[in-house]
N, C-alpha and C positions, 0 to 999 in steps of 0.2 A: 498864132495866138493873137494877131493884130488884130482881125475880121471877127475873132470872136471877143475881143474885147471893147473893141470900137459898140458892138451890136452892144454890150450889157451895158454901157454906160449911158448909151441911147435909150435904153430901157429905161433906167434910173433916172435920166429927166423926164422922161415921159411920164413917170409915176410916181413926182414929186411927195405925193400924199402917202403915197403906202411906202416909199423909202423911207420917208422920215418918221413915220411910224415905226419901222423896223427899228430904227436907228436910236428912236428914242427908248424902244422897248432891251436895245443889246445893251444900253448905256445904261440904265435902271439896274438889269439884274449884273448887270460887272460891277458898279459902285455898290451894290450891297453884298458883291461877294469879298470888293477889295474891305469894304469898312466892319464889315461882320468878323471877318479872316483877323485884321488888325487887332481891332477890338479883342479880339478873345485871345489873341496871340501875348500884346501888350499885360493884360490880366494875369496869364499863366507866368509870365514873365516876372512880372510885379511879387506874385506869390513866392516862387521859388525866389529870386532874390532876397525877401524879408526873410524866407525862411530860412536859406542858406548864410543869411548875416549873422546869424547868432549861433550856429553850429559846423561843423565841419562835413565833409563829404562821406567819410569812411571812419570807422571811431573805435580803437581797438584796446582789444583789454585780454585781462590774463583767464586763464579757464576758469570756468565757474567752480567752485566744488561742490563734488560729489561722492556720498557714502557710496565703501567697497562693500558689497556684501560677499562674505564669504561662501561657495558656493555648499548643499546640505551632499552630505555622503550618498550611494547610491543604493537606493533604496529607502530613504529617510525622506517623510515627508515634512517639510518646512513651513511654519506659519509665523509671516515677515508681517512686523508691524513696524515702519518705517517714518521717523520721521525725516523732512529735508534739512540739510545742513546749511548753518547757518552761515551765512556769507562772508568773511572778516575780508579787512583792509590790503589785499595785499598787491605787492608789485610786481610789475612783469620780468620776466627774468631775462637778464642779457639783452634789456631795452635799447641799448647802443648801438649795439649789432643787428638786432630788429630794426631801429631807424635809419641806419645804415641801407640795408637791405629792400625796405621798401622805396626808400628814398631814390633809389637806383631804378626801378622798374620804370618802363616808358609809361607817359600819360599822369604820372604823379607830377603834381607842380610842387608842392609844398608838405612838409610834415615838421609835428609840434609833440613833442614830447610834455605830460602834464600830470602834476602829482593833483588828487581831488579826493577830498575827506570833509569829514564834518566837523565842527567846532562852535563854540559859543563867542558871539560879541557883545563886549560891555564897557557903557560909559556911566558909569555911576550905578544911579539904580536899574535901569535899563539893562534889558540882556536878551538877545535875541538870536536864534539858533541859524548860524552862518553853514554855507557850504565855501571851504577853502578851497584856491584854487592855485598850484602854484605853478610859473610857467616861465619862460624863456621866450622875454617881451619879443626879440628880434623875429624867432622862428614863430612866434603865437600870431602874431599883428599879420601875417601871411596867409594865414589862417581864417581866422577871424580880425573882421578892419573893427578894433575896439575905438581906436582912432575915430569912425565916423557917428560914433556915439556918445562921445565926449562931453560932458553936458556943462563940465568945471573942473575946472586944475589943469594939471596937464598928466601924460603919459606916463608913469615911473615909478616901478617895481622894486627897484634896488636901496640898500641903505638903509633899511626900513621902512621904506615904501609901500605903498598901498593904494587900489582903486576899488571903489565902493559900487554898489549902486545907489540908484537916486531914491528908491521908496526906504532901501535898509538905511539913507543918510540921516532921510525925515525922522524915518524911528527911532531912531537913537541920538536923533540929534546934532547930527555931525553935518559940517561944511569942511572944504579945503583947508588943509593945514590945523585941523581937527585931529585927536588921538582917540587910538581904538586901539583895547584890551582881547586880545584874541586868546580861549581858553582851549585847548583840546582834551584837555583831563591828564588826568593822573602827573598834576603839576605841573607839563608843559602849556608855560604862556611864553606871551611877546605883545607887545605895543608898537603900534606901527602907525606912522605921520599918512593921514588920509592925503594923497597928491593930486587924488580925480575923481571923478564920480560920470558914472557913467549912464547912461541907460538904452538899454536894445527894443525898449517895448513891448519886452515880453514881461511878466509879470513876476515869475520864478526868477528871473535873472535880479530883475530889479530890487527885489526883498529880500535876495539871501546871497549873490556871489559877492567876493571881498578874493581880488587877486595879489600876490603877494608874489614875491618873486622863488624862483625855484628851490633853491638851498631852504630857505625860512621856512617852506613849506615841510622842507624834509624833516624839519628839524623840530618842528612841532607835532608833526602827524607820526613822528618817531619810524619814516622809513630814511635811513640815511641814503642818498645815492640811489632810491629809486622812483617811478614813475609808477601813475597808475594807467594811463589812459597812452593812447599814440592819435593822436588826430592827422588829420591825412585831406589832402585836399588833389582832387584829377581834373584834368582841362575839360573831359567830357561830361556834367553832372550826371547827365541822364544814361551812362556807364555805368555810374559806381558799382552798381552790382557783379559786371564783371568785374571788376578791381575789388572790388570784396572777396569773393571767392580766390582770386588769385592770392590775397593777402593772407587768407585764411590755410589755402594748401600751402603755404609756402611756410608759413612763421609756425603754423598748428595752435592760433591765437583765436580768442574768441572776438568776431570781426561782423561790425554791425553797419552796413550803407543807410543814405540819409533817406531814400525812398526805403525802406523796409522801418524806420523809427518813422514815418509819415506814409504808412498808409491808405488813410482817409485821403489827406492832400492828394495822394497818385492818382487815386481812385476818381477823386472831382478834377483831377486834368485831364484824367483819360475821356470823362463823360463829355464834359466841355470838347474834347479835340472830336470826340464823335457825334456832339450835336452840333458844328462848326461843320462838320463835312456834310452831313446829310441835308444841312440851310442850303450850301452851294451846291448841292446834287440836284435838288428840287429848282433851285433857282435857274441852272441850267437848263433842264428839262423843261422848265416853264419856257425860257427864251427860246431852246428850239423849235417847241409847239408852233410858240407866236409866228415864228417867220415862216415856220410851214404851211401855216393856216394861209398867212398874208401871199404868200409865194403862190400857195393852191390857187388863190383867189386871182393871182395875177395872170397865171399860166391861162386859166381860164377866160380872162379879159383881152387875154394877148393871140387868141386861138389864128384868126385872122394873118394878123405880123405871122405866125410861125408857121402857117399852112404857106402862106408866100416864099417864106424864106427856104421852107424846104423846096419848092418848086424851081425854085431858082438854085435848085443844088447844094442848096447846106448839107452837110449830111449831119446823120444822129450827131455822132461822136460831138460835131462842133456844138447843135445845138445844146447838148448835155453841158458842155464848154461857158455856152453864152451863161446860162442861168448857175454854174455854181463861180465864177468871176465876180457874176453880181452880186454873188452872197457872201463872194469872199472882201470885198471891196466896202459890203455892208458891216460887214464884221467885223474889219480891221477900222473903219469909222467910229462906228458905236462903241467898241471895248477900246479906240482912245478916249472918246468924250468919257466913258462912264469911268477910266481910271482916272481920270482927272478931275473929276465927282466924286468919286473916292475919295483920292486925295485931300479934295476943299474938306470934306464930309472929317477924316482926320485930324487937318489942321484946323477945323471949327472946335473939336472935341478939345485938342491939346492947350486952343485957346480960350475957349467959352467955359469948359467942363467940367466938373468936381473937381481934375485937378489929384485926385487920389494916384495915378500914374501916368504917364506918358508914353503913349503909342508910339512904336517906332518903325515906318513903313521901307518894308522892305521892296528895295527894284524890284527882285526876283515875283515877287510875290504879285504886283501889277503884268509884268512879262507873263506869269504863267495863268493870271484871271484873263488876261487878253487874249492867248493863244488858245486857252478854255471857250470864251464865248465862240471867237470862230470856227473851233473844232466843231463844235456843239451846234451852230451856225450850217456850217457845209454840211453834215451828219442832215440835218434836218433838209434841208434844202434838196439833197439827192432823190427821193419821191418824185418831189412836182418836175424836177429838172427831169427825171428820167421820162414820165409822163408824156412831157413836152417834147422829147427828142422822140418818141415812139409815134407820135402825130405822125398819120397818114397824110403830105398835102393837099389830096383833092377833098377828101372827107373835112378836112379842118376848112377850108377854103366855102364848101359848099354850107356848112353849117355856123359858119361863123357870124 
């Protein structure tokens, strides 16, 4: 491999102008597959994150109800006018032994037991239709980081405790260390010392949740000792489906994953991941072109040199040899420079740029646009290389 290495490198200064052409051409399409890749990568990221801040992964509840209908005798023709039954409040049964149970399965990090009903809040005249939420601050904050949305007061549930949101505070008036009238009806109230206020930036959260601590909840929503809801959180997000399903044979619960409540979202990451692959398919395809074109042009420049060199004994094999070295030496040049154009191209966005998220570049991801361009490199290159090792010497020699 010396002789035929020695020969492509001798190439490459001889052809200053069409290597660094090459060079600049593999640098181009690798910094737009590293900054495109990032870019879209950093985005998806961004979303599921805000998304997953204000919800859980996995989200379980008691079976829906549904009317029995009696089946008509045989021979009796039946005319069913049905309506749906109406949903009421109710708890899941044996919720202890269910959190137990899921809490055990591999891949679950966390689960929050959560009682969640409706109720009115009032400070004076003001009255505004709350969703209660009552929870188990330790196992909840595991959950969901309420903590990172903290906006006033601090963290605390208990004692009569309470956190609000920041649009339902405005409405009603309330700052920290502020009291709130909480109605559920049929007599059960409580007053509870506002301690936080929070806000996740969602809208719904902000106008209507009011979290209180577990007990209080039970005892106003009149379920003593139970839960409505299991929140559930797994290391892999983009699983949850099968940890749904598993959740769902196992408990016989009705069990809802975070990508089935965000469909649309799936939907714009899936389209995102596959117009992100076909930029770098084309981009590829473009840089192989290039250096095919520039290689054709070369082999044909070089007809002379090759008709010599086979006279003097080179044989195919090596020639084949000389010209994909050169394109492999071309390749591992240019898909450095262009990850490192990448790179800058990154770190200009992280610093110059809206600013709305922060790309986060992965090794792997430069390692495999680099190993891509000279794949895609040598793939192209094998043509004119082959070409040139099939050169007859006298014929090259004579016409050169």
């Amino acid at each position: 491999m010396w002789i035929e290495s020695t020969i492509a490198l001798r190439f490459l200064r001889h052809g200053r102008a069409q290597s660094l052409l090459i060079l600049f051409g593999i640098a181009v399409g690798v910094s737009v597959i590293v900054f495109v890749i990032a870019l879209i990568s950093g985005l998806q990221s961004n979303l599921v994150e805000r998304t997953l801040g204000t919800q859980s992964h996995v989200r379980v509840e008691a079976p829906r109800e549904v009317n029995r209908i009696a089946p008509a005798p045989v021979g009796v023709l039946q005319l069913l006018l049905e309506d749906p039954r109406p949903q009421s409040l109710r708890p899941i049964d044996n919720w202890q032994q269910v959190r137990d149970v899921i809490e055990r399965l591999p891949g679950v990090t966390a689960v929050s037991p959560v009682l969640s009903g409706p109720a009115f809040g009032r400070r004076g005249d003001a009255v505004e239709s709350v969703a209660l939420a009552g929870i188990d601050l330790a196992r909840y904050l595991r959950v969901i980081p309420l903590q990172d949305n903290l906006v006033a007061g601090r963290l605390d549930v208990g004692s009569g405790n309470g956190l609000v949101g920041r649009q339902l505070a405005e409405d009603l008036g309330l700052r920290t260390g502020g009291k709130l009238r909480l109605d559920a009806g049929d007599g059960r109230e409580a007053v509870i010392n506002v301690a936080g206020i929070f806000e996740p930036g969602v809208p719904e959260l902000d106008e209507r949740y009011v979290y209180v601590d577990l007990k209080q909840a039970q005892s106003l929503l009149a379920l003593p000792g139970g839960v409505t809801v299991i929140d559930v959180t797994v290391e892999d997000v983009f699983n949850a489906d099968t940890q749904t399903a598993r959740i769902r044979g196992l408990t016989g619960l009705q069990a809802q994953s975070w990508t089935e409540s965000n469909a649309q979202l799936m939907n714009a990451l899936s389209s995102q991941s596959m117009s992100t692959n076909m930029i770098s398919f084309f981009v590829a395809v473009s840089v192989a072109l290039g250096i095919a074109s520039v290689l054709a042009v070369s082999v044909a420049q070089r007809t002379r040199e090759i008709g010599i060199l086979r006279a003097m004994g080179t044989r195919r094999r090596q020639m084949l040899q000389v010209f994909l070295i050169q394109d492999a030496v071309l390749g591992l040049l240019g898909s450095a420079v262009g990850a490192f154009a990448g790179w800058a191209l990154v770190a200009a966005f992280n610093t110059f740029g809206p600013k709305l998220f922060v790309i986060d570049l992965s090794p792997v991801l430069i390692v495999a646009a680099m190993i891509l361009a000279t794949v895609a490199g040598m793939g192209a290159a094998l043509v004119p290389a082959w070409r040139a090792s099939r050169m007859d010497p006298v014929e090259a020699i004579r016409h050169a």
